[in-house]
C-alpha positions as a printed Julia matrix, in Angstrom:
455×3 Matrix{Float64}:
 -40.59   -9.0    15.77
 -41.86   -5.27   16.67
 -41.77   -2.58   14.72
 -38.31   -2.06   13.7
 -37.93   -5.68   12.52
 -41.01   -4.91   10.0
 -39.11   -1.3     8.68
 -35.9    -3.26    8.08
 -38.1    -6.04    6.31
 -39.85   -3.29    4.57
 -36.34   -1.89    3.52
 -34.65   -5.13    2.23
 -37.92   -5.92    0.0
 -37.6    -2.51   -1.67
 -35.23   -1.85   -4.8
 -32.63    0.72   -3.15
 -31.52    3.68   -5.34
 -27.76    3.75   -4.65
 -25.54    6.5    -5.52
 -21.83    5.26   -6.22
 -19.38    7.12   -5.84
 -15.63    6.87   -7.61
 -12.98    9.47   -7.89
 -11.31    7.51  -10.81
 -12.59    4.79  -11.94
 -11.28    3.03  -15.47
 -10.8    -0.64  -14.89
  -7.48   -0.61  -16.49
  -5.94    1.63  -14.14
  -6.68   -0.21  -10.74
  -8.74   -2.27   -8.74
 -10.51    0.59   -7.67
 -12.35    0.61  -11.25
 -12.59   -3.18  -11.4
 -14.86   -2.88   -8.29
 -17.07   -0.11   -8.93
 -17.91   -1.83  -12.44
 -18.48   -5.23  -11.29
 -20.4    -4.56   -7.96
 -22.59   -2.24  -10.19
 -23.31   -4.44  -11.87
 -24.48   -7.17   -9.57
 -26.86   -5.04   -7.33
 -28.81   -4.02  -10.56
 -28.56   -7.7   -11.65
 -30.12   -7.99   -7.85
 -33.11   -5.78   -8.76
 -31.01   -2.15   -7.52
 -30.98    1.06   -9.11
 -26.96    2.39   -9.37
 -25.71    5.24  -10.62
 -21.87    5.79  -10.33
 -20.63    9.29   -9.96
 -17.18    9.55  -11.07
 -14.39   11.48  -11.83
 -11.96   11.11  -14.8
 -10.76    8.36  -16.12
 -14.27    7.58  -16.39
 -15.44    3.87  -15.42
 -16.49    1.13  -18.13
 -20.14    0.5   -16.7
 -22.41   -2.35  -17.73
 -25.92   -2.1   -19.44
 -28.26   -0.9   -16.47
 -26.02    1.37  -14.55
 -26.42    4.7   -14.91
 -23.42    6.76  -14.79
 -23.09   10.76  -14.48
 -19.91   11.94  -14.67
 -18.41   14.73  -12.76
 -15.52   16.71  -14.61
 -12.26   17.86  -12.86
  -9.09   19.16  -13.88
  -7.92   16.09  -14.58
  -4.44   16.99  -13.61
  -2.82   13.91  -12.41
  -3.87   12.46  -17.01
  -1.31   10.32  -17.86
  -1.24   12.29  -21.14
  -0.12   15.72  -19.52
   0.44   15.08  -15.88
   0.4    18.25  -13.24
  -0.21   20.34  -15.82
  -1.14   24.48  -15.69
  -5.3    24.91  -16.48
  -5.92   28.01  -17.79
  -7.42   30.47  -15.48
 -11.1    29.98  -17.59
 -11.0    26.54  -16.12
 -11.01   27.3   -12.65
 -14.57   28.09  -12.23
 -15.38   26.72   -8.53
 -14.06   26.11   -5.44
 -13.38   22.59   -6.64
 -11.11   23.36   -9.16
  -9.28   25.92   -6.71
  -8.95   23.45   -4.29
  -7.79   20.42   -7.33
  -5.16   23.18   -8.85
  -3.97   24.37   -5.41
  -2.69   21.65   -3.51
  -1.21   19.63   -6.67
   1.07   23.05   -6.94
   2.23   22.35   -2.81
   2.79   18.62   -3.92
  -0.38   17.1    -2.52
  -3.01   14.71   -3.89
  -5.74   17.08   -4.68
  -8.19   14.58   -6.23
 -10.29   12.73   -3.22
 -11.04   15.81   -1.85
 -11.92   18.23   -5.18
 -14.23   15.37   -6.34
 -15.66   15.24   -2.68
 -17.09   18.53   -3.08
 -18.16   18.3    -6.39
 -20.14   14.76   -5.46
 -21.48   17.14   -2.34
 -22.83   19.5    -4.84
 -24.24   16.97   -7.23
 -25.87   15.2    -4.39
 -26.91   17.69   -2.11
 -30.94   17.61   -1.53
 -32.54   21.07   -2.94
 -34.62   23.35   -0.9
 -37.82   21.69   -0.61
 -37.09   18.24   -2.62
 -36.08   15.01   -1.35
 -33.12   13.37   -2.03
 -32.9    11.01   -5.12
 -30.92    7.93   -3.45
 -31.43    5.99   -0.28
 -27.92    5.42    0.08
 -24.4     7.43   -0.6
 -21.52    4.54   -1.07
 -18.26    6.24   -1.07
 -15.3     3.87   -2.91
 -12.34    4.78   -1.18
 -12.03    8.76   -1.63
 -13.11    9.69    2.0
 -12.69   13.71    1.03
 -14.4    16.28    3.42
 -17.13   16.89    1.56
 -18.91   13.85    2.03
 -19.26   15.01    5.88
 -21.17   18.01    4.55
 -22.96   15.83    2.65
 -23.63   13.68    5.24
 -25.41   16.81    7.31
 -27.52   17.35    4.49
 -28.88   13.64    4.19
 -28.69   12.72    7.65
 -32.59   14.27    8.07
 -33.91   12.97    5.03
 -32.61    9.31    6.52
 -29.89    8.68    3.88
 -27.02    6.98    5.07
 -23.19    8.25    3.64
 -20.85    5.16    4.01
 -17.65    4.19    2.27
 -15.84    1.4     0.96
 -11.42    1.36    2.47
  -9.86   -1.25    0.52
  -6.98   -0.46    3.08
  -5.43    2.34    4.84
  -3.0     4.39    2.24
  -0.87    4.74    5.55
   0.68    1.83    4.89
   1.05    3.05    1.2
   3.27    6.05    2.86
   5.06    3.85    5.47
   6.84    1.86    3.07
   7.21    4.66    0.76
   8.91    6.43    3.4
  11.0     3.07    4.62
  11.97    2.82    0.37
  12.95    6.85    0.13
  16.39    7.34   -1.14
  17.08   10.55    0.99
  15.46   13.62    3.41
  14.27   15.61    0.58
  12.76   12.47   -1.06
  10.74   11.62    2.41
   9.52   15.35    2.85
   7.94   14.73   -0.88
   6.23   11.8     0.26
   5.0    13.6     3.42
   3.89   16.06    1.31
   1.85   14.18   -1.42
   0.03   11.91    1.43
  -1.37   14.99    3.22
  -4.68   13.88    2.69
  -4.36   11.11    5.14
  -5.48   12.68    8.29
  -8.54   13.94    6.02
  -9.28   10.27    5.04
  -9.01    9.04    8.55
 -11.81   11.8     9.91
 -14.07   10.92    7.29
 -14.08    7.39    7.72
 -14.92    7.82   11.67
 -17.55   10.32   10.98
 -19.47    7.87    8.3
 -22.59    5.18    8.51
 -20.41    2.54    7.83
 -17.1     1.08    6.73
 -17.24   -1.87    4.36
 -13.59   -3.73    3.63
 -12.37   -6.44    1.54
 -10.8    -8.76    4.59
 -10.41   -8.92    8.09
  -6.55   -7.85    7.72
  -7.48   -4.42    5.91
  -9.78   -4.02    8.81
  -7.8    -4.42   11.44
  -5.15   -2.47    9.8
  -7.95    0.49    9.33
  -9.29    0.48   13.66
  -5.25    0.96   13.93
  -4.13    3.47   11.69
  -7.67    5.17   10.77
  -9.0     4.91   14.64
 -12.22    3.41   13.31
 -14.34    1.83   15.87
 -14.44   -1.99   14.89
 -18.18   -1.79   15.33
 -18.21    0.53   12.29
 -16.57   -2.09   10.36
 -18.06   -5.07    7.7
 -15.93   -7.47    5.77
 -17.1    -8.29    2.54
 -14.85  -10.17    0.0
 -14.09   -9.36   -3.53
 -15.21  -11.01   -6.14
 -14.29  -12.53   -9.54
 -16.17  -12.76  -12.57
 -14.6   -17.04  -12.69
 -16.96  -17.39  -16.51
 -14.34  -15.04  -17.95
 -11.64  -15.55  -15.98
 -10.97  -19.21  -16.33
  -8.63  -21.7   -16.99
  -7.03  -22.2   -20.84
  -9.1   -24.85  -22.5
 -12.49  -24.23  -20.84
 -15.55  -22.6   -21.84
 -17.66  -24.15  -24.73
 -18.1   -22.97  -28.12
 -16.64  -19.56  -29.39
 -16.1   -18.62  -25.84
 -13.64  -22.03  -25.47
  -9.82  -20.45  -24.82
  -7.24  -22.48  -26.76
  -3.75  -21.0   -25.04
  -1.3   -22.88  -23.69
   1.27  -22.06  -21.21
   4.58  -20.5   -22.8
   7.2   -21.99  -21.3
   9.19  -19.8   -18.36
   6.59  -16.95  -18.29
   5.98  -15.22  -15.16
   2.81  -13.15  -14.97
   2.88  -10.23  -12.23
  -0.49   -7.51  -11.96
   0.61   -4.23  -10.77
  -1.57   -1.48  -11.23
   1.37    1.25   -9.75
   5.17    1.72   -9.86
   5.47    2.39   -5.64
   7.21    0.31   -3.3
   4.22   -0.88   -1.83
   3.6    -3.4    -5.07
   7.28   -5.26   -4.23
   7.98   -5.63   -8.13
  11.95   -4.34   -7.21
  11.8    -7.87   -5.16
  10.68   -9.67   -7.94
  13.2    -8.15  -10.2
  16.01   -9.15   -7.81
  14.31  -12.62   -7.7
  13.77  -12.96  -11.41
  17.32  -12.26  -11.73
  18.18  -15.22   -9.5
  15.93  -16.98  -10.9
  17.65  -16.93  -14.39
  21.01  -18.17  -13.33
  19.48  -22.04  -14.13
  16.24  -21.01  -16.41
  15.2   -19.54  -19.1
  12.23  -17.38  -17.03
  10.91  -13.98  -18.42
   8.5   -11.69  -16.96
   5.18   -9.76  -18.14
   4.28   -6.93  -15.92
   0.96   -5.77  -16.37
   1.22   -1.76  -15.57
   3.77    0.88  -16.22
   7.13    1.85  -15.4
   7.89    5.27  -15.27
  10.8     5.99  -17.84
  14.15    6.53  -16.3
  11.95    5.29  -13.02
  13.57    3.36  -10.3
  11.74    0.28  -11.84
  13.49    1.02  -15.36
  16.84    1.54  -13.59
  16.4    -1.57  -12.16
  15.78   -3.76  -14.97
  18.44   -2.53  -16.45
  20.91   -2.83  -13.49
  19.98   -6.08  -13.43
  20.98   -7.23  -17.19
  16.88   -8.23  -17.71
  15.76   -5.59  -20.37
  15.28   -8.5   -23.1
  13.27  -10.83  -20.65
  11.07   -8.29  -18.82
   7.53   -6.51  -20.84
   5.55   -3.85  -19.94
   2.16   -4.14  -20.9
  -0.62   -1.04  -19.57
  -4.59   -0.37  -20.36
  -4.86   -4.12  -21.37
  -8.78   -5.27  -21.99
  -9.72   -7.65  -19.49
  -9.76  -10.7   -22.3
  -6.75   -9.88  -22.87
  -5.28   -9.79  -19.29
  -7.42  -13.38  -19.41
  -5.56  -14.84  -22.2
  -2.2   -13.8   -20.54
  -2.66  -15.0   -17.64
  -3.98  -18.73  -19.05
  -0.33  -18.46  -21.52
   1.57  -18.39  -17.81
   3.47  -20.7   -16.33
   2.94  -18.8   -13.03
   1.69  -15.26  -11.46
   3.33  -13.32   -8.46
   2.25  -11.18   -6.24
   5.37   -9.58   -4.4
   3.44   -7.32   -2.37
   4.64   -5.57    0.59
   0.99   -5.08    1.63
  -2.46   -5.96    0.07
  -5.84   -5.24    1.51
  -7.23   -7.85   -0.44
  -5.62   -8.79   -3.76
  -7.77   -9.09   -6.93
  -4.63   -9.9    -8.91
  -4.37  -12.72   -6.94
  -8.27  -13.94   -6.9
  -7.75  -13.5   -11.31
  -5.04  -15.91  -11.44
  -6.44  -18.75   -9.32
  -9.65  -18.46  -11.43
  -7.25  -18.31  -14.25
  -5.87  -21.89  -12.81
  -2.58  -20.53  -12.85
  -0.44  -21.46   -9.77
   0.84  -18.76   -7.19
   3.51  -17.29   -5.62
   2.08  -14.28   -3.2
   3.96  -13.19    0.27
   2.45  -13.3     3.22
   1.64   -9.24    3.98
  -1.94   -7.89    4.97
  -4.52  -10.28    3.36
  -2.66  -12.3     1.0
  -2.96  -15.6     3.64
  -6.69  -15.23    3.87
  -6.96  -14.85    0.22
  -4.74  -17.91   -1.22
  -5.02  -19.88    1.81
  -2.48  -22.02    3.05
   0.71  -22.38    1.56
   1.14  -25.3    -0.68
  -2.4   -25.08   -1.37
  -3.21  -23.23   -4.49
   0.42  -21.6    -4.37
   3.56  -20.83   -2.45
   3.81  -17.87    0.3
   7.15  -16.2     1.63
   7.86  -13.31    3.46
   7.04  -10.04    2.37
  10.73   -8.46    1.21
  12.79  -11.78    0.37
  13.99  -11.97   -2.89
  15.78  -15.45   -2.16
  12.88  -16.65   -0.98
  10.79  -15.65   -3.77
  13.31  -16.93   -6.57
  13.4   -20.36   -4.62
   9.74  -20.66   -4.7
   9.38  -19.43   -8.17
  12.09  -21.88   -8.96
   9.99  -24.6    -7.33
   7.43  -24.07   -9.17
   8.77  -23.57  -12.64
  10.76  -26.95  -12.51
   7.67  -28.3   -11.67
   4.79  -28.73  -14.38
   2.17  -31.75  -12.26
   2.76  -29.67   -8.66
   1.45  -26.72  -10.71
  -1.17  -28.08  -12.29
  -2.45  -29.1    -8.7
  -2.29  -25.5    -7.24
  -4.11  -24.67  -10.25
  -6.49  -26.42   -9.84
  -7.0   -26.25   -5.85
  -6.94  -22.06   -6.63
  -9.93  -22.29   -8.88
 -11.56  -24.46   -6.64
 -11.22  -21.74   -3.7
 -12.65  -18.61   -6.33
 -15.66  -21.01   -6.81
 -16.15  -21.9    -3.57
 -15.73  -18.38   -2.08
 -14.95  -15.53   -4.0
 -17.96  -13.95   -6.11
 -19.31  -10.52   -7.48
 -22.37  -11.69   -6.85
 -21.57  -12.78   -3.58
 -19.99  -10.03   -2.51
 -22.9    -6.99   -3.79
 -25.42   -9.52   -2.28
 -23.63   -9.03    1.41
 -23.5    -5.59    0.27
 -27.22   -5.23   -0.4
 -27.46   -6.58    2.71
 -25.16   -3.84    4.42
 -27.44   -1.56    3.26
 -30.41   -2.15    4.39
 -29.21   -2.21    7.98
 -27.28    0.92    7.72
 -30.26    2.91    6.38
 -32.41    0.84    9.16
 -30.0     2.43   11.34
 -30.03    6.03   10.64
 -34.13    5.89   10.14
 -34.14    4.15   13.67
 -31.87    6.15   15.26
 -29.65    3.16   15.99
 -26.79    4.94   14.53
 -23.14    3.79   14.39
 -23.72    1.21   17.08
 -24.78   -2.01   15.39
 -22.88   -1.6    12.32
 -20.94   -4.66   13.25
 -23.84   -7.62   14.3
 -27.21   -6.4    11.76
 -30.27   -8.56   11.23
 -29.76  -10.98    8.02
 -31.59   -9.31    4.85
């Protein structure tokens, strides 16, 4: 196979020493944490050595991953958000940069933690570099180009993970802002965009969660497509399973409770569609007794809080935030049904939960949510992104319904089994790898990104 064939051989054999890197990562404040811990986890289970970098909240990391933590500002805490450091605490140009822009009203943290991972990881004079890959999870800052410079000789690839493009995060927020002043906000706080969209084009690589996000990213990112790898998410489906499975003290005994409507959103932004929901909920409850348990927050005196209470559903709508995944497990098994009212979704873990869950769907039909769910009437209902009498009628559907649930149930768990995997998805990853750091030590470059060998 020549010489290049026996390198890349050479390369896949070899336990890789992968740096990951997360500018927030606690599970139970996005999918952004869910991924770093689970994919950790796999590619040590596959014989890797990981060590996440990451800023605060800090990730929940199994046994075998190493983590080292890099400390910010932290001024986005939920305990004492865009707060005032002291000026003791602004020691580098990290913090300068983190303090700075939060006080113009932009997002400071993918780029502070960029140069603080570029300083962590940087080789020293004279040594080599202590990772054969750099695997970026979605913060795309500026320093990882200078980081890049510094690897690039020692043959040590700098790629990233885009679950999607946040421009679609600001279109909608922009198509959802009340007034001028509100929109030049928005503007403001999504500054980092064009910065996102530079790094991505400069990288080794772009891994995404579905051909949608992808597509979405060449568009609004100007990625070359030949830059670009799908890899699905994954599920752990051993804990997240249907209610009366499992053997022993693992076995779950919940049942459904009657009229309960499970939706997953990590943020209160426009993007998530819960203000849909809440119309359709409402419409929903002219002929049933439905009630709904969001799992995330509201912000109080928020337009989501407004809402609920607008619409006459403060007794029949919950909060719940920083739930533990067995408990996000048992919810979801006591549900009659989940939504996912999404204007947009790159992929849709939420959704790939409840189907291992068994619990049937309602999702619309924006970004990835078709190739995730399938087709409609399959393991759940789809409607168009926006439609809150669509969405009631479906959710009506499905409620009156108890043996037409049971069957999406059970044709969603089917399709998590069949497809959808952590260990599926860090093995393509693994995989990813090794050709992108076959391509840099080859000098193949950016070019094959999109057709490598198989590992």
């Amino acid at each position: 196979m020549g010489p290049t064939w026996d390198r890349y051989e050479a390369i896949e054999r070899t336990p890789l020493r992968i740096a990951l890197l997360s500018y927030r990562s606690l599970p139970t404040c996005g999918g952004q944490g869910v991924y770093v811990r689970h994919l950790s986890r796999e590619l040590v289970t596959l014989g890797h050595q990981v060590t996440v970098l990451s800023g605060p909240p800090y990730p929940l990391l199994d046994p075998g991953v190493g983590l080292r933590t890099l400390p910010s500002l932290d001024l986005y805490a939920t305990s004492d958000p865009f707060r005032w450091p002291s000026p003791r605490e602004l020691r580098t140009v990290a913090d300068i940069v983190e303090f700075g822009l939060m006080r113009t009203g932009q997002f400071s943290e993918p780029l502070a933690f960029s140069i603080r991972a570029a300083r962590a990881l940087g080789p020293g004079a004279g040594r080599p570099p202590h990772f054969d890959i750099v695997h970026d999870n979605q913060g795309l800052g500026y320093g990882l180009l200078a980081l890049r410079r510094a690897l690039r000789p020692h043959g040590v690839p700098v790629v990233a993970t885009v679950h999607h493009p946040i421009t679609v995060d600001r279109r909608i927020a922009l198509a959802a802002a009340p007034d001028r002043s509100a929109r030049i906000g928005i503007r403001r706080w999504y500054s980092f965009l064009p910065m996102q969209a530079r790094v991505a084009r400069t990288l080794d690589g772009i891994v995404v969660p579905s051909q949608s996000s992808g597509q979405e990213i060449v568009t609004d990112m100007g990625v070359a497509p030949e830059l670009i790898r799908t890899v699905p998410l994954g599920v752990d489906s051993d804990v997240f399973r249907p209610a009366g499975t499992g053997t022993g003290s693992g076995a779950s005994a919940t049942t459904p409770t009657p009229g309960r409507i499970v939706v997953i959103t990590s943020a209160d932004v426009p993007l998530k569609g819960l203000g849909v929901l809440l119309e359709a909920l409402a419409k929903v409850r002219v002929e049933r007794a439905a009630h709904l348990v969001c799992v995330g927050m509201a912000r109080p005196g928020g337009a989501t809080a407004r809402q609920v209470d607008e619409l006459g559903l403060t007794d029949v709508v919950t909060f719940h935030s920083n739930l533990s995944e067995a408990d996000l497990v048992r919810l979801l098994q006591s549900a009659e049904l989940a939504v996912v009212p999404s204007l947009y979704e790159g992929f849709s873990l939420p959704a790939v939960e409840a189907m291992a869950a068994g619990v049937a769907l309602v999702t619309t039909t924006a970004g990835a949510l078709p190739e995730v769910v399938g087709p409609a009437g399959q393991a759940g209902e789809l409607v168009a992104p926006g439609d809150a009498e669509a969405l009631a009628a479906a959710m009506g559907r499905l409620l009156d319904n108890p043996r037409l649930r049971a069957r999406m149930g059970a044709a969603g768990r089917k399709r998590v089994e069949d497809r959808f995997s952590w260990r599926a998805a860090a093995s393509a990853t693994a995989a990813w790898y090794c050709d992108r750091i076959d391509a840099v030590r080859s000098g193949r470059d950016h070019t094959s990104a999109a057709s490598p060998r198989p590992c």
